[in-house]
C-alpha positions, 0 to 999 in steps of 0.5 A: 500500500502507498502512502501519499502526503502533501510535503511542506515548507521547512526551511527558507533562508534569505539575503535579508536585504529589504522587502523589495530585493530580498531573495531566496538563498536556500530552500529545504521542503521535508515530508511530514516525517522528516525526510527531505524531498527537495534541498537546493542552495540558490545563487542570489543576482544581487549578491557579489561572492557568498559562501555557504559555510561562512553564513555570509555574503557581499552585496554588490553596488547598487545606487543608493535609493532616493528618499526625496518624498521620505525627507519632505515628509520628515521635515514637515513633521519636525518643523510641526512638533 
């Protein structure tokens, strides 16, 4: 007799950089007993170098983004308080 069951998410790893360019880095989906289906390290775009084992990695230069909106805002609220 087969058993069939729906594997499920187990371990998503993450570059962390902010919520618009975060990306995947390792993935690991387990069945319900702990067997691993599915484990695959992911080479990030936006990462220059990266090493598994150092749990660390160098981001490559992007230009630096504008918070010209943010700022008119944070000196009008200053300017009020």
């Amino acid at each position: 007799m087969v058993k069939c069951y729906t594997p499920f998410i187990y371990w998503i790893d993450t570059t962390g950089l902010d919520w618009q360019s975060d990306e995947i880095i390792h993935l690991t989906i387990t069945d319900l007993f702990g067997n691993i289906v599915f484990s695959h390290l992911f080479k990030p775009v936006k990462i220059e170098s990266w090493d598994p084992t150092q749990q660390g990695f160098h981001t490559k230069a992007l230009a630096p983004p504008t918070y010209s909106i943010y700022n008119k805002l944070r000196v009008v609220l200053v300017k009020s308080f």
